[in-house]
N, C-alpha and C positions, 0 to 999 in steps of 0.2 A: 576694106577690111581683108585680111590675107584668110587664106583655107586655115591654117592653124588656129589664128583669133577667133572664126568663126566656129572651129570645133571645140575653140573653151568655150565659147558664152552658151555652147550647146548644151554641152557637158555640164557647165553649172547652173543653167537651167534646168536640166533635169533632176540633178541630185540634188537638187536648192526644196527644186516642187516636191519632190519624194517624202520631203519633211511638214508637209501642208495637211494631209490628210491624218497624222498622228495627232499634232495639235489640235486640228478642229473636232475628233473624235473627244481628247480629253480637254477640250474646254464645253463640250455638249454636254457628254456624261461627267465627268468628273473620275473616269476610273482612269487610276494610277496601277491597277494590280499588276497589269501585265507589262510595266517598266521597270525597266534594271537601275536601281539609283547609280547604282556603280559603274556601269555603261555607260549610260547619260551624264555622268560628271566628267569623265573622261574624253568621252568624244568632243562633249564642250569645252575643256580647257585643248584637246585640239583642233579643233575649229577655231578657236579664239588664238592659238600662235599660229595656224594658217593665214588667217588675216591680218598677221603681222610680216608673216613672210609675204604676203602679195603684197602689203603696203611698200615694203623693205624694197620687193623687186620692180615695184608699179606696174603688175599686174593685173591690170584691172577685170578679166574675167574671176583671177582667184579672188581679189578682193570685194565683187560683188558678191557672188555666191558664200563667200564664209562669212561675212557680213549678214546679209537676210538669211543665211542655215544658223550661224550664232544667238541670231534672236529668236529661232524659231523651237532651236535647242535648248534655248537658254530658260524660255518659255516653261517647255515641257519639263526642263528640270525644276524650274521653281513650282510646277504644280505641283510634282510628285513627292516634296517636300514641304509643301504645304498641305498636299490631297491626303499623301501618306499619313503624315503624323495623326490625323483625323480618324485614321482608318475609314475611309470614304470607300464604296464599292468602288 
């Protein structure tokens, strides 16, 4: 593995994990207040073409990391759309 490769799979490990501690917050509590629907739709539709440009380039650090951050994003926005609408704390 060259120093480059290894500085992706670094880098998407870390900005992959960053998205772990938000999820598991709002699947304990269920609060959606302090997410931006608007943010979160956004980031997710780019995330979701970044993991088409890694597929596109076979990038396999970008395509791991927007992969598992897509789901994890994807996640949070379906709660906040479902927690939201509720008006759930």
């Amino acid at each position: 593995m060259s120093t480059t490769e290894l500085i992706g799979y670094v880098a998407a490990f870390l900005t992959t994990c960053s998205f772990v501690p938000q999820a598991l917050h709002t699947f304990r509590t269920r609060d959606v207040r302090g997410i931006s629907l608007g943010m979160y739709s956004v980031f997710t539709a780019g995330v979701a073409l970044w993991l088409v440009y890694g597929v596109v380039l076979a990038a396999w650090p970008i395509v791991v990391a927007n992969a598992i951050t897509l789901a994890l994003a994807g996640t949070i926005l379906g709660m906040k759309l479902a927690y939201g609408a509720r008006g759930h704390r």
